[in-house]
C-alpha positions as CSV (number, residue, x, y, z in Angstrom):
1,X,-5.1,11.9,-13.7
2,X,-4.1,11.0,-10.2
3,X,-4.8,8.3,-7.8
4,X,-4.6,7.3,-4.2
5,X,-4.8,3.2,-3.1
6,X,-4.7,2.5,0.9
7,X,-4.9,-0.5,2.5
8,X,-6.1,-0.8,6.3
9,X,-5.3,-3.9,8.4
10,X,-6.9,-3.6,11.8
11,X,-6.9,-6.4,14.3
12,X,-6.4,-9.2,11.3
13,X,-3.6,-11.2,11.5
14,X,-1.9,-10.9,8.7
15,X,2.0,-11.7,7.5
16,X,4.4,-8.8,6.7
17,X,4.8,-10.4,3.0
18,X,0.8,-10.7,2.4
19,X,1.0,-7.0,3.1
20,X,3.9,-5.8,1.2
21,X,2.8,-7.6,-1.8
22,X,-0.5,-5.9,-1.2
23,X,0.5,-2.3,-1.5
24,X,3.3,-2.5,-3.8
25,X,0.7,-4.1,-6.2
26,X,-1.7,-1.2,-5.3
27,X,1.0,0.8,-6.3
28,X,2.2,-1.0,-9.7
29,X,-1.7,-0.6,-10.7
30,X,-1.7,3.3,-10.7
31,X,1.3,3.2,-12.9
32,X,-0.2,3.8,-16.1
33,X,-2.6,6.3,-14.7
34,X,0.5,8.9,-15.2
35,X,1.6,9.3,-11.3
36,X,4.6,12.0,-11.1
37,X,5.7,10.3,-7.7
38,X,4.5,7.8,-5.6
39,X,5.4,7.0,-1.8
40,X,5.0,4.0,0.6
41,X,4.4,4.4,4.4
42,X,3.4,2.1,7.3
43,X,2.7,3.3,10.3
44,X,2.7,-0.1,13.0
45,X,1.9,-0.2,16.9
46,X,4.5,-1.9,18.8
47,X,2.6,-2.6,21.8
């Protein structure tokens, strides 16, 4: 079984850590769902 967790922040002002601890505990929850791999990316707009 496989699994896919996202999280979206758009236009709320949110600190790096809030979000971090969001998606690595997104992650830790599909452990035991018998994940092969899993990956991490954040895409940010520095303008």
């Amino acid at each position: 079984m496989c699994g896919i967790f996202g999280y979206i922040n758009y236009l709320v002002e949110k600190d790096r850590k809030f979000i971090l601890d969001t998606l690595v505990n997104g992650l830790s929850r599909l452990e035991y769902r018998g994940y092969v791999s899993a990956g991490l990316a954040i895409d940010a707009d520095k303008t």
